[in-house]
N, C-alpha and C positions, 0 to 999 in steps of 0.2 A: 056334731061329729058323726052322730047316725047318719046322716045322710052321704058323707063322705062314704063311711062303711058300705054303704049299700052301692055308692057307683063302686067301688076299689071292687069289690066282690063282683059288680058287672060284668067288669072289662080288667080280669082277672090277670092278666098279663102287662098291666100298665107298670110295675115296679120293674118287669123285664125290658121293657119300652124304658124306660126311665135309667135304667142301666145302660142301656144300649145307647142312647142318645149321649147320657153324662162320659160314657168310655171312648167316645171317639171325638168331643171334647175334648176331652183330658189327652187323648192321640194327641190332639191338631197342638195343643197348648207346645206338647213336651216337645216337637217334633219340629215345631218351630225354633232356628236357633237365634233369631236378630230383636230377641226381646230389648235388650241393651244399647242397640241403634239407635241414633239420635233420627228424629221424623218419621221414622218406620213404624206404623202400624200393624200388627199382629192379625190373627184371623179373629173374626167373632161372629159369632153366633146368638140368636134368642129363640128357644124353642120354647110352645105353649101344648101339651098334654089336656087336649079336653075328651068331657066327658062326651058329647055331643057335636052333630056340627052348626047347631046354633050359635055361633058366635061371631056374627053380624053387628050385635045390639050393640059391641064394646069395640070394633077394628077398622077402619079404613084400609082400602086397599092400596097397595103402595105401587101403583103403577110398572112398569117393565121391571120390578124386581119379584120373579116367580123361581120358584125353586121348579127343574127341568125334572119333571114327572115320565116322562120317558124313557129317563136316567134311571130313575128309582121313584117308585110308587108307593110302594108299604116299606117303614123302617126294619124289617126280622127279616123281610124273605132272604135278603141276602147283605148282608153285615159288609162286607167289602164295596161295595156297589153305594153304599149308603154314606161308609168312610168317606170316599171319590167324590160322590156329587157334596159332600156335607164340606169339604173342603175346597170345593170351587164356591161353592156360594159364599164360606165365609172369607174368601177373600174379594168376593166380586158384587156382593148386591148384602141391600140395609132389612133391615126389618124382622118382624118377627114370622118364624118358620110355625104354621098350626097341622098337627098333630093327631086325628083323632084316634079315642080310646084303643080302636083297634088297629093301629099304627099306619093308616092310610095318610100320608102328606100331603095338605092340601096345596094345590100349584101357587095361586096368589097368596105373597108373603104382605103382612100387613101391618098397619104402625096400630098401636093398640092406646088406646083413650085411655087414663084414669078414672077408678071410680070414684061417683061421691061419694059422700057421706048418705046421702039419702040410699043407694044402689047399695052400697057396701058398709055399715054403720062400723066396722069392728078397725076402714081403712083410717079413720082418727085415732086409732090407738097404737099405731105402727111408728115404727124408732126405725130410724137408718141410721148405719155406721157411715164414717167421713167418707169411705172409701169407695161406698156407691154412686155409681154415675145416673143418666136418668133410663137407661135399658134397664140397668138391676133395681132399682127404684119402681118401675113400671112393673116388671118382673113379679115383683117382691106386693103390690099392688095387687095387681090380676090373681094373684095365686088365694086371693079369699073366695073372688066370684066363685060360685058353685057347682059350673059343670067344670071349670080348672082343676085337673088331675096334678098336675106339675109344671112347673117351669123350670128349664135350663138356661143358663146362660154362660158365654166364654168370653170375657174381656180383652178386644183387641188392645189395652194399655198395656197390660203386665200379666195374660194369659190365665188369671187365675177362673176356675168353674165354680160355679155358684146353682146349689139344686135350691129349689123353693117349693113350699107345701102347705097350704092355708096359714097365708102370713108368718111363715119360720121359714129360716131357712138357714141351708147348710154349704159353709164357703170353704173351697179347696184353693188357698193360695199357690201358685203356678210351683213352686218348692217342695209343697207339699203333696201332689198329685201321685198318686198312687202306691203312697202310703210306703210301706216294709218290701212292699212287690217293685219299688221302682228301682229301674238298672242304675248303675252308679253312672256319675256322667264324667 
């Protein structure tokens, strides 16, 4: 856990990055009204918080699905802008969105490898609940490697957010989103 401490302390802004990412999530989730639709897909999303942008060793690139850096560059500069692009992408392109520490978006979005047991010793002692598919599975994976600050992810099934932090993580069923602050519906 030292070592976490000492990137969290880094890149000192990563939990406001990680807010920032989980709340417009949690936008797109509420904001969508056809959760209940029969074949309708929902928006989704998988975002990776690293420390570094060394993370080549664990990603493939996933071909013409890039998130439009033109659009939006850095996640903070501008919150509206980032809503916009975060919600074309999770209705139009797959994969996972990387992140780095200082909230720069990288363009190629990528499908992300599991680790072993040999890379990751601690991913054999991981329990998934019935309800994960294999993005929050992956998610939930990745989030031991060591430059991974955070993963988000928004379930196109049933819209729920899901944060994840060296192998824990913390799940916002779509009902539940935003807690005592949500408007009646």
């Amino acid at each position: 856990m030292e070592e976490l401490d000492h990137v969290l302390q880094k890149y000192a802004t990563s939990q406001d990055l990680m807010d920032q990412i989980r709340y417009v999530a949690e936008t797109l989730s509420v904001e969508f009204d056809k959760w209940d639709d029969q074949f309708v897909s929902g928006p989704s999303l998988y975002f990776l918080v690293v420390a570094e942008t060394d993370f080549e060793e664990y990603t493939d690139p996933l071909g013409e699905n890039v998130w439009p850096t033109d659009r939006c560059k850095i996640v903070l500069d501008s919150p509206e802008a980032f809503r916009r692009v975060a919600e074309d992408v999770a209705f139009s392109r797959d994969g996972a969105i990387i992140v780095t520490g200082d909230g720069t978006i990288q363009r190629q979005m990528v499908r992300v490898r599991s680790p072993n047991h040999a890379e990751v010793s601690a991913v054999a002692d991981l329990e998934y609940p019935d309800w994960m598919g294999t993005k929050h599975m992956s998610a939930l994976e990745t989030s031991l490697r060591k430059n991974v600050l955070w993963a988000i992810t928004l379930s196109e099934e049933n819209g729920r957010v899901t944060t994840y932090l060296d192998g824990t993580y913390q799940d916002y069923p779509r009902e539940e989103i935003g807690g005592r602050w949500r408007p009646d519906q």
